[in-house]
LUMZA-693399 format. One record per atom (N, C-alpha, C): residue in one letter; x, y, z. Coordinates in steps of 0.1 Angstrom, whole numbers, plus 2048, in hexadecimal, padded with zeros to 3 digits. Atoms other than C-alpha are relative to their C-alpha. Last residue first. Example, Ala and Ser with C-alpha at 12.3 -4.5 7.8 and 13.67 -1.06 7.14 Angstrom:
2
s7F77F5800;s8897F5847;s7F880B808;a8097F4800;a87B7D384E;a80980C800;
//
This chain:
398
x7F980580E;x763723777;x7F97FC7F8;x8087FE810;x744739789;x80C7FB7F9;x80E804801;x74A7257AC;x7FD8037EF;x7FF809803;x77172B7AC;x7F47FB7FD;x7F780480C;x76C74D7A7;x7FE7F47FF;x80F7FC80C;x7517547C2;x8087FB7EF;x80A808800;x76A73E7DC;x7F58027F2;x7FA809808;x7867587CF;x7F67F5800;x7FC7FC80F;x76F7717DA;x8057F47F6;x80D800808;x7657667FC;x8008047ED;x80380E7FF;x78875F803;x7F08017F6;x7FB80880A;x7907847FE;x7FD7F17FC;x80780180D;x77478B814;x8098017F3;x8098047FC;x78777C833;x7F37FF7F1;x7FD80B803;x7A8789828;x7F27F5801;x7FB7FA812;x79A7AE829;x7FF7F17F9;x80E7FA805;x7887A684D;x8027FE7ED;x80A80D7FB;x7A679385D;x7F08047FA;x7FD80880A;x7BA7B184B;x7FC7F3804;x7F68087F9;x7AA7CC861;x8027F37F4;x7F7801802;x79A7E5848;x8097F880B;x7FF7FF813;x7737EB84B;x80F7F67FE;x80E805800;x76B7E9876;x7FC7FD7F0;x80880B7FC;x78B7EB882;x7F47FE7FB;x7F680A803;x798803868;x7F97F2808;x7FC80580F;x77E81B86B;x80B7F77FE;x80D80B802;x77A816895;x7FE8007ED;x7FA80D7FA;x79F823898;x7F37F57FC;x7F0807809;x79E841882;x7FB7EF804;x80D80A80F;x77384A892;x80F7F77F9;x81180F800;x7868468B7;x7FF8037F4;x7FD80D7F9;x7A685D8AC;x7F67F5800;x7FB80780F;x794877896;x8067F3804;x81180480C;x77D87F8B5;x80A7F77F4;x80580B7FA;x7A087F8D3;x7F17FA7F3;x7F980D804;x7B08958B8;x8007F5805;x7F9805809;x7968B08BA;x8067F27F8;x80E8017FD;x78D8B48DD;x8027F67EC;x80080B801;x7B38B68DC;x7F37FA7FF;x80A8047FE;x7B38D88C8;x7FD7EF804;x8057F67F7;x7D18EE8C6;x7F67F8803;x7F97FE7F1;x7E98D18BB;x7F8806806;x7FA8087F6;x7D08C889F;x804803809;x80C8027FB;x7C88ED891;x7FE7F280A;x8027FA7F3;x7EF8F088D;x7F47FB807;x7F68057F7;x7F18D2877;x7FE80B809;x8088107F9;x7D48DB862;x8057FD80B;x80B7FD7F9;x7E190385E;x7FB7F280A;x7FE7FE7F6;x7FF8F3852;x7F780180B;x7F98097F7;x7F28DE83D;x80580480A;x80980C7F8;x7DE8F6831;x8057FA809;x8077F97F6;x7FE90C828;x7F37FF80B;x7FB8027F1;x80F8F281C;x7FB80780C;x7F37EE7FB;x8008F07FD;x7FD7F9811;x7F7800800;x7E58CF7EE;x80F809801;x7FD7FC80C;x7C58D67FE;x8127FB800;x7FA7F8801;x7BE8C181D;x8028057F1;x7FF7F9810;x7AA8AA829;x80480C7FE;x7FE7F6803;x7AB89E852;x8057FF7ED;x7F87F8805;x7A087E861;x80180F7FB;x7F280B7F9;x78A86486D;x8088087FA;x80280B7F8;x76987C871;x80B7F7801;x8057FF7F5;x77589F863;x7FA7F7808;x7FE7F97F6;x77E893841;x7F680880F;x8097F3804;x77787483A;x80180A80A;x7FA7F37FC;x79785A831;x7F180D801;x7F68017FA;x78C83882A;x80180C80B;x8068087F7;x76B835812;x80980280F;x8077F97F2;x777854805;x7FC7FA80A;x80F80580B;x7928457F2;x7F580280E;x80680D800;x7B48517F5;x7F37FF802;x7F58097FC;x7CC86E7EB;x7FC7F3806;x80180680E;x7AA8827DD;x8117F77FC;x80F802803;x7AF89D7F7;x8057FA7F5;x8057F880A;x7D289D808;x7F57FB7F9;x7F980280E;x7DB88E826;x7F98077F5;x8057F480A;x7D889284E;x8057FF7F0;x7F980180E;x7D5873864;x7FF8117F4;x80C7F6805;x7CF87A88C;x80A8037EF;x8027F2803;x7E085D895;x7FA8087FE;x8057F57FB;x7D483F8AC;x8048107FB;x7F37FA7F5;x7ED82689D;x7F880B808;x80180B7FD;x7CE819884;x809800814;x80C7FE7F9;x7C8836875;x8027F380A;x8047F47F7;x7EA83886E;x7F6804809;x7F78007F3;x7ED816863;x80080C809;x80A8097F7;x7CF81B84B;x8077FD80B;x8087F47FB;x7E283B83B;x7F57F380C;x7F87FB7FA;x800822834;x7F580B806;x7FA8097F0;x7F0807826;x805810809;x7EF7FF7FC;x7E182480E;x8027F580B;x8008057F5;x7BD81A7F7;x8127FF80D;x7F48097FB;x7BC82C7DC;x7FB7FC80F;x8078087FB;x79B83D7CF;x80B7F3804;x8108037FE;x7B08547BB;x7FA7F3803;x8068007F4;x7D38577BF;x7F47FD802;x7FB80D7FB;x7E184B79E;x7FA7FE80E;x80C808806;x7C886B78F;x8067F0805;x80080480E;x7E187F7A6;x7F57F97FB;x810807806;x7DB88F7C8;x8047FF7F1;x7FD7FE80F;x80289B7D9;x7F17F67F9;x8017F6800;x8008977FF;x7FF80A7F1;x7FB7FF80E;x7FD872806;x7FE8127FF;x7FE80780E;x7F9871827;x8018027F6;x8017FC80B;x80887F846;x7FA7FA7F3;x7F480C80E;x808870869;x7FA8087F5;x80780080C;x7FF88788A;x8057FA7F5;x80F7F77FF;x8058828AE;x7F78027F0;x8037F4803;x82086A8B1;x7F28017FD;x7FA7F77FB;x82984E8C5;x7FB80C7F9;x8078037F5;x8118368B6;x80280980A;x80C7FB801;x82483A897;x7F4802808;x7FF7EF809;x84283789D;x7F78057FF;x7FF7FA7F2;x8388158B5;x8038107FB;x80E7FB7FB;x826808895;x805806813;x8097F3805;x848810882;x7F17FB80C;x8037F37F8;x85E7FC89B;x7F88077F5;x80380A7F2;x85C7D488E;x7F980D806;x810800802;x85F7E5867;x7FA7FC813;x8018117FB;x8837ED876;x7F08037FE;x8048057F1;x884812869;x7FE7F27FF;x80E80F802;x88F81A844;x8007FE80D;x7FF808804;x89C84284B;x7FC7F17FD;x7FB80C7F4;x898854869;x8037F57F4;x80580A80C;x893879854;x8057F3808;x7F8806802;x88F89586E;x8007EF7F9;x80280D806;x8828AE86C;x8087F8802;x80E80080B;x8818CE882;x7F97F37FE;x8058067F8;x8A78C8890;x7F27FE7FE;x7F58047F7;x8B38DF873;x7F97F0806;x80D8067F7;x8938EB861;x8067FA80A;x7FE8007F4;x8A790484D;x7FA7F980C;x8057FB7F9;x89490582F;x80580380B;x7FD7F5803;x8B68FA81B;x7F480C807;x7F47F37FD;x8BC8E2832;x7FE80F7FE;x8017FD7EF;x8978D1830;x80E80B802;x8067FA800;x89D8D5808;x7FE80580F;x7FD7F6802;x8BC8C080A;x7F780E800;x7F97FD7F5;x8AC8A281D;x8068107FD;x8077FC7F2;x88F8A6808;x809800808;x8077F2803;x8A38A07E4;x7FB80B80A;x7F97F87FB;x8B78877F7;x7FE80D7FE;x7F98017F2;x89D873801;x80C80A7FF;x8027F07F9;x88A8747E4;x805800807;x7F87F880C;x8928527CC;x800812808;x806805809;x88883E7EF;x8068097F8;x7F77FD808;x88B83D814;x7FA7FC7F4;x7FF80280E;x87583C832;x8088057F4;x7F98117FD;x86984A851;x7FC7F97F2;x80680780E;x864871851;x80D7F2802;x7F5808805;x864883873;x7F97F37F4;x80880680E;x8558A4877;x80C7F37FD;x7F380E805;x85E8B089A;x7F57F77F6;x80380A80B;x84E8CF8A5;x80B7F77FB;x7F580E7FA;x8648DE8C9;x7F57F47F1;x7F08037FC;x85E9018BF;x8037F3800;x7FE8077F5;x8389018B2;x8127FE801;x8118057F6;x82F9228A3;x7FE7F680B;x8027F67F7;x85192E895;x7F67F980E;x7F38007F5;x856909887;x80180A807;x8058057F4;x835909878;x80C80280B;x80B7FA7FE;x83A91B856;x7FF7FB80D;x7F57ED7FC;x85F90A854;x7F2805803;x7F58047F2;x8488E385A;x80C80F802;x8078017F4;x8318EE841;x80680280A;x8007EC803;x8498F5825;x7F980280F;x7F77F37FC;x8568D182F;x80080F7FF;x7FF8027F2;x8358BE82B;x80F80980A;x8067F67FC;x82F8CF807;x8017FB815;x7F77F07FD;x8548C2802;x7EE80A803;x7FB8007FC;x84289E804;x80780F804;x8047F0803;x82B89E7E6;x807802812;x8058017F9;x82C8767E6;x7FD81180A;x80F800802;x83287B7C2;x7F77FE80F;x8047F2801;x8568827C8;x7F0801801;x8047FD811;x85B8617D8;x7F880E7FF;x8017F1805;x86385A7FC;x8028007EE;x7F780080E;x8568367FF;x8048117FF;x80280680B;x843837821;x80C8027F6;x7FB80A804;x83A847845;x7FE7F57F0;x80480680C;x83686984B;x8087F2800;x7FC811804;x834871873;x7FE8007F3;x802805808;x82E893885;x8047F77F9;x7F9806805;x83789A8AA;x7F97FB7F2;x807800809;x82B8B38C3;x8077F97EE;x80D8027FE;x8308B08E4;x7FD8017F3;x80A7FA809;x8578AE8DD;x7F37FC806;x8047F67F9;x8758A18E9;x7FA8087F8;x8067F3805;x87B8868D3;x802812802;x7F77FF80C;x88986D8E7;x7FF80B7F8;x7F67F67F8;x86D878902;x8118017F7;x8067F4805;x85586D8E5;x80B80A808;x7FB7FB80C;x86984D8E3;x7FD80F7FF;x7F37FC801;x869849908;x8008027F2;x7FB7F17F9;x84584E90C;x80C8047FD;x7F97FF7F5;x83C8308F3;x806813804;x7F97F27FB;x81F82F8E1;x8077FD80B;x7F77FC801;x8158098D7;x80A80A804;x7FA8087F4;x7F38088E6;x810801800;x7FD7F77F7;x7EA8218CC;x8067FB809;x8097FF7F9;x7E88038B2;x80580B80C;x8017EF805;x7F77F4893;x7F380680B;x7F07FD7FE;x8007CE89C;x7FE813803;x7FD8067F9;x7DC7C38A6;x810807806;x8097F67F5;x7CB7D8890;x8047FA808;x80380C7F6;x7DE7C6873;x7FD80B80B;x7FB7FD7F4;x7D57DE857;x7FF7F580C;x8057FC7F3;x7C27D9835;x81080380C;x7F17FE7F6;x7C47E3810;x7F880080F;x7F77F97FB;x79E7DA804;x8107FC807;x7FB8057F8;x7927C47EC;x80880A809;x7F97FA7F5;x7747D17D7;x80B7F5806;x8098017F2;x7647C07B8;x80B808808;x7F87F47F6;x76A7C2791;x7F780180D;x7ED804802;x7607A5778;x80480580C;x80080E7FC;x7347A7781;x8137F9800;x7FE8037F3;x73A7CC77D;x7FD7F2806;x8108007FA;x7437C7757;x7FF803812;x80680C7FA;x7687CC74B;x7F1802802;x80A80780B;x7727E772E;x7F77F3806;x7FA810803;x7947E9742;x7F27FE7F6;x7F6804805;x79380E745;x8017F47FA;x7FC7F3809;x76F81674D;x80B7FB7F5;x80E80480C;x7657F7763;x8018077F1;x7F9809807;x78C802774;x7F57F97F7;x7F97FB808;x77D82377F;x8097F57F8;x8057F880C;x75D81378C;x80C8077F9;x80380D809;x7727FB7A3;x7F98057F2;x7F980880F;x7878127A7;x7FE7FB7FE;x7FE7F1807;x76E82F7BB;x80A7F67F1;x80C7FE80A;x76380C7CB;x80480E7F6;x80C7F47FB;x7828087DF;x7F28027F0;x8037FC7F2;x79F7F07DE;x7F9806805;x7F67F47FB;x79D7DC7BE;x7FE80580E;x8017FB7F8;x7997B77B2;x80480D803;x7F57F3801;x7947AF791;x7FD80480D;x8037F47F9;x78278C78E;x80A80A802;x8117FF7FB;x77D773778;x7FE80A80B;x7FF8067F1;x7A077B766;x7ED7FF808;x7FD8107FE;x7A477D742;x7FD7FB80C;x80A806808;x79979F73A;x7FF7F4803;x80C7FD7F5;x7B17AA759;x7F47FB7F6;x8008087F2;x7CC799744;x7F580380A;x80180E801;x7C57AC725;x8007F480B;x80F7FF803;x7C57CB738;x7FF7F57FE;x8078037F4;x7E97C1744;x7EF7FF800;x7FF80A801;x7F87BC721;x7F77FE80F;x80880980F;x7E97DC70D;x8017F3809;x80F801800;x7F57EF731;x7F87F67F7;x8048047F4;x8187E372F;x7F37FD804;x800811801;x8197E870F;x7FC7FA80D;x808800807;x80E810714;x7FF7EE7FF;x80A8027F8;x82481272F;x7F88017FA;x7FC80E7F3;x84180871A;x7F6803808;x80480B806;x8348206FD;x8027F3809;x80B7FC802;x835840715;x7F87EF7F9;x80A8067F7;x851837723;x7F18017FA;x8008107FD;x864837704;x7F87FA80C;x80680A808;x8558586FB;x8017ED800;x7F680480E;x85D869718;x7FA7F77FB;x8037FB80C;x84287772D;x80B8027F7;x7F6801803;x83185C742;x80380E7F7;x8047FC810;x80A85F748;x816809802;x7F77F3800;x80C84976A;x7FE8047F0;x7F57FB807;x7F282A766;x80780C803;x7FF7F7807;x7D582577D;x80D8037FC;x80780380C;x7CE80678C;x8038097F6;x7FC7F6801;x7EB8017AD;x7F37FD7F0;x7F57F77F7;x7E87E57C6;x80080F7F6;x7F77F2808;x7D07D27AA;x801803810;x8017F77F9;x7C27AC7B7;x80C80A7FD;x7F47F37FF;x7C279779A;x7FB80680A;x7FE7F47F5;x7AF7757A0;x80880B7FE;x7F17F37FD;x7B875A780;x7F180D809;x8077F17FE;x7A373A77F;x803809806;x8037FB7F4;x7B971B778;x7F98117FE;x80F8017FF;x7BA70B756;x7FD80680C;x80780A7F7;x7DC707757;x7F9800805;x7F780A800;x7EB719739;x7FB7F380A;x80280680C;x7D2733738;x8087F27FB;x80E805805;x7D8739757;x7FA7F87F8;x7FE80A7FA;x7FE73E756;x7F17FA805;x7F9807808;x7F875773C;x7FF7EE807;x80F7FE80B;x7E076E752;x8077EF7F7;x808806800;x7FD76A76B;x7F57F97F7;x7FB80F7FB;x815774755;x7F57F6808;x7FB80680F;x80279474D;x8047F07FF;x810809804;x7F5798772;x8037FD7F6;x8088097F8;x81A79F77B;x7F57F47FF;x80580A807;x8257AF75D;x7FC7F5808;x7F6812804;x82E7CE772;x7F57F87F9;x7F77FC808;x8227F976E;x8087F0800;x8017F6812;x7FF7F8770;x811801800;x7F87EF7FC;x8027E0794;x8008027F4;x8047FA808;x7EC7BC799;x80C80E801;x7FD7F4801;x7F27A37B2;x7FF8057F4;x7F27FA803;x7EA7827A8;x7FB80D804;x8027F37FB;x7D57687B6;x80B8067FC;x7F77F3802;x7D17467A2;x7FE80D805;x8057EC808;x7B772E7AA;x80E800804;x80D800802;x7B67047B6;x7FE8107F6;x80C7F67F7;x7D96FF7B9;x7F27FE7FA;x8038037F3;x7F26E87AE;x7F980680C;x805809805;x7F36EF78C;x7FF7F980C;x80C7FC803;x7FA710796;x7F67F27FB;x8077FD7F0;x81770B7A7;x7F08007FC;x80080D7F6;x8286F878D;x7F4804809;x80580C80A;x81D71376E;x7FD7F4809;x80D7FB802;x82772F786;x7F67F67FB;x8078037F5;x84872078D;x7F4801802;x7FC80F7FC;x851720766;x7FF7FA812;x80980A804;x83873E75F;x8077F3800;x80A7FE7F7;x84675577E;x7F77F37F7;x8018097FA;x86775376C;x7F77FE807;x80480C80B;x85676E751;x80A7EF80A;x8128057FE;x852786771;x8007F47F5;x8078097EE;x87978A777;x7F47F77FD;x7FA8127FE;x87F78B751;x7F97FD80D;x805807807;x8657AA74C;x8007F0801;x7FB80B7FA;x86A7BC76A;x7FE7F27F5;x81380A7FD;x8567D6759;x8087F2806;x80D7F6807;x8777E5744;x7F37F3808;x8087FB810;x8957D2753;x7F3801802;x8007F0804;x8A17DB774;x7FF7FE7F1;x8097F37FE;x8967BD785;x80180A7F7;x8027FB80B;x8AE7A277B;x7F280A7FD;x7FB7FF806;x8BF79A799;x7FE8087EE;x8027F180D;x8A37A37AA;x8077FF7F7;x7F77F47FF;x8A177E7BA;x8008097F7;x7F97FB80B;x8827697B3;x80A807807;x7F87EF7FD;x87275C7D5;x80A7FE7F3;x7F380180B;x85B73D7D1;x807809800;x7FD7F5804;x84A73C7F9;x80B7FD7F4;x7F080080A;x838721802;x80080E7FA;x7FD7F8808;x81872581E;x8118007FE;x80C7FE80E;x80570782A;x80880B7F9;x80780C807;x81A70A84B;x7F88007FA;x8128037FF;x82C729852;x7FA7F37F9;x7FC80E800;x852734853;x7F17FA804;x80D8047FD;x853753841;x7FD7F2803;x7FD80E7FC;x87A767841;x7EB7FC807;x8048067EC;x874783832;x7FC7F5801;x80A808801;x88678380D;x7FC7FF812;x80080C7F7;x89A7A0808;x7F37F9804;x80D8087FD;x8987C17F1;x8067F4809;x7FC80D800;x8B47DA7F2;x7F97F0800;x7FE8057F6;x8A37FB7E8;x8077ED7FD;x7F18027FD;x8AB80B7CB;x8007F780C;x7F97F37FD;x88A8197C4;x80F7FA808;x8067EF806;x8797F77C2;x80880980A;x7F97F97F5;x88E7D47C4;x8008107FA;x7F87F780A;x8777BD7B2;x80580E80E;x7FA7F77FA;x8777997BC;x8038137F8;x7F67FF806;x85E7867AB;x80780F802;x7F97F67FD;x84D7727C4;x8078057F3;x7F680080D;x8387577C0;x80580D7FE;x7FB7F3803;x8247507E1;x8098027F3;x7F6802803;x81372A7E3;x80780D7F9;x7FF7F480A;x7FA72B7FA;x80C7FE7FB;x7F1803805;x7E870B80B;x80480D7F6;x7FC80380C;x7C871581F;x8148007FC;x80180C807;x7C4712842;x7FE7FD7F6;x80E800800;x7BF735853;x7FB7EF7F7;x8038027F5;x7E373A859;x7F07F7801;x7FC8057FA;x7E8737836;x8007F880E;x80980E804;x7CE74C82B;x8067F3806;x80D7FF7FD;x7E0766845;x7F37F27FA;x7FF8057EF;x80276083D;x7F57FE803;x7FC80D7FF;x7FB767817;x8007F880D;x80B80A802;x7E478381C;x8017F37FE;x80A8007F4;x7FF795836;x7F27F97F7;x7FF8087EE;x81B78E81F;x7F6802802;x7FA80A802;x80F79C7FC;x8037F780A;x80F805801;x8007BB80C;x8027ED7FC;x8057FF7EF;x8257C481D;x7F07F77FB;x7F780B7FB;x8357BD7F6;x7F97FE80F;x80680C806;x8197D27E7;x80B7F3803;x81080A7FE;x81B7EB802;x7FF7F27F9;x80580080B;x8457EC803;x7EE7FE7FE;x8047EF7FE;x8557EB824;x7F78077F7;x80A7FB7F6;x8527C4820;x7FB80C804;x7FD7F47F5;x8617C6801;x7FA7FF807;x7FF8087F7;x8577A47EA;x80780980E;x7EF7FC7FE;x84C7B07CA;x7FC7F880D;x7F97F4806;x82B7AE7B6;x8107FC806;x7FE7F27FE;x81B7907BF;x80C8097FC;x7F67FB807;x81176D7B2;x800810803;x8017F07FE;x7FB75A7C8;x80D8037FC;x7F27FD806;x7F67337BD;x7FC812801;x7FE7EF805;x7DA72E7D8;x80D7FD7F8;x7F5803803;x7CB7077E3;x80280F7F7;x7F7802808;x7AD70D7F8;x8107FD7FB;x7F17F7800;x79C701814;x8058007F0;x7F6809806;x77670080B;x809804805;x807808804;x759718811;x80A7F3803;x80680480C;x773732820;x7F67F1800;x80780B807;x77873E840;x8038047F3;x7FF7FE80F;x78275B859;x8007F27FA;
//
């Protein structure tokens, strides 16, 4: 992996969670340019999503500085303050770079600030979007706070020489919204270290931990919108059928107690079982260990043409991935060659999930095409590779 030139990066991202995609994406392209012999200068502004406790991972790498905000002041509207310290380090860092790279999200002032700090020091602003499509809020005060939000972020993607997103379905759906041209808006895919995330990992004793031949896996943010209780209706529908199923959900978040109480009230006992935040070290051995991973299960207009860290790790861990139609972007997920599509009910899902266990002819096919789509589209030596090529195309048309 290359560029033309080494660069000099002021990279301003969303948050700083490693469990977090846009905190996990954040690390792995910083390290990476880094590694790779450019100078990065990360600018952090701490935001500590869904309650969780945020912390700074410890990154001890040459070429790459890390500015790290505390949340302290997170929990106002859009991270407003956090992100407006971003233009008194922002301003240094930036005047000591060649380009600006910001993360992008419809609900922070991220790229806003950035956009600002641009304009300020003549440097040529990069957005790369994590999330494009706004939520349709339905109180009135949200309604007008994600309305500003929007009015200030567009503006900023007008400003920027390039809008990066993670699948062609957004790059045409952000040509739309933003009013941009296709000479503004290009691809950057979410990738996967294929190195870390890999079948090799399966261990015997966790599965014999377990006890189970048959073991399901969600891994992520529990949030209502991650349609989550259609994976528990499933799991009572099945529990006749397979006795020793083990549905285990890894991760915490505003849902967790909503789902723990639900599982009770289906009776799912021993069933499910919720493992809470996992040592990021052990999720690719969680997942390597089990037989099927879940994804997104709930299809919104936020979902469309997404790109999931979390469905590329699966594929990645040798699962057999099953998620709901129009939960990410076709380029990724196709049914019947790297995976399984599903209507949004439980009932499918169940059906899906049985169909799997009964058929390994089956789950040895979706395996090999899973593992060779990621290696051969989505390893992040690939992602980070034509990221460079981008920012090079930037720095050429200032």
């Amino acid at each position: 992996m290359g560029s033309l030139t080494k660069l000099k990066i002021a990279y301003i991202a969303k948050d700083f969670w490693p469990s977090i995609p846009a905190g996990l994406i954040a690390v792995e392209i910083a390290t990476r340019l880094a590694r790779h012999g450019h100078v990065v200068e990360l600018l952090v502004p701490n935001i500590a999503s869904c309650g969780l406790a945020a912390k700074q991972p410890l990154i001890v790498l040459r070429g790459l500085t890390v500015h790290y905000l505390g949340p302290r002041l997170s929990k106002l509207p859009a991270n407003t303050i956090s992100c407006s310290f971003l233009l008194f380090k922002g301003i240094s860092a930036a005047l000591r770079a060649d380009i600006i790279l910001s993360q992008h999200h419809h609900a922070s002032l991220v790229s806003f600030f950035s956009a600002i700090i641009s304009i300020v020091t003549r440097r040529p602003l990069v957005v790369r979007a994590e999330d494009v499509v706004p939520g349709n809020p339905e109180r009135l005060l949200d309604k007008l706070l994600c309305f500003a939000i929007g009015s200030c972020n567009s503006w900023a993607i007008k400003r920027a020489k390039l809008f990066l997103v993670s699948s062609k379905e957004l790059a045409e759906c952000s040509q739309r919204m933003y009013a941009v041209g296709k000479a503004t808006v290009g691809v950057s895919h979410n990738g996967v270290d294929t190195k870390k995330f890999s079948l090799k990992n399966l261990s015997r004793e966790m599965r014999r931990r377990f006890d189970s031949e048959h073991i399901v896996i969600f891994s992520g943010t529990l949030y209502a919108m991650r349609g989550l209780e259609i994976l528990l209706r499933a799991a009572a529908i099945l529990k006749p059928k397979i006795p020793d199923l083990k549905v285990l959900i890894m991760g915490v978040g505003p849902d967790y107690s909503r789902l723990l109480s639900m599982a009770k009230s289906l009776g799912l006992g021993q069933s499910v079982l919720f493992l809470g935040g996992v040592d990021p070290d052990l999720v690719p051995t969680y997942l390597a260990s089990a037989d099927i991973a879940i994804g997104p299960l709930r299809a919104s207009v936020q979902t469309y043409g997404t790109n999931p860290v979390k469905v590329l790790e699966y594929m990645a861990s040798g699962c057999v991935v099953i998620a709901t139609k129009n939960t990410a972007s076709a380029e990724i997920l196709i049914d019947g060659l790297n995976g399984i599509l599903i209507e949004s009910d439980p009932v499918d899902l169940a059906a899906s999930i049985l169909r799997v266990f009964s058929d390994p002819y089956l789950v040895a096919r979706l395996r090999v095409r899973a593992r060779e789509t990621v290696e051969k589209c989505y390893d992040w030596e690939k992602v980070v590779s034509e990221l460079l090529l981008s920012l090079d195309s930037a720095l050429t048309t200032r």
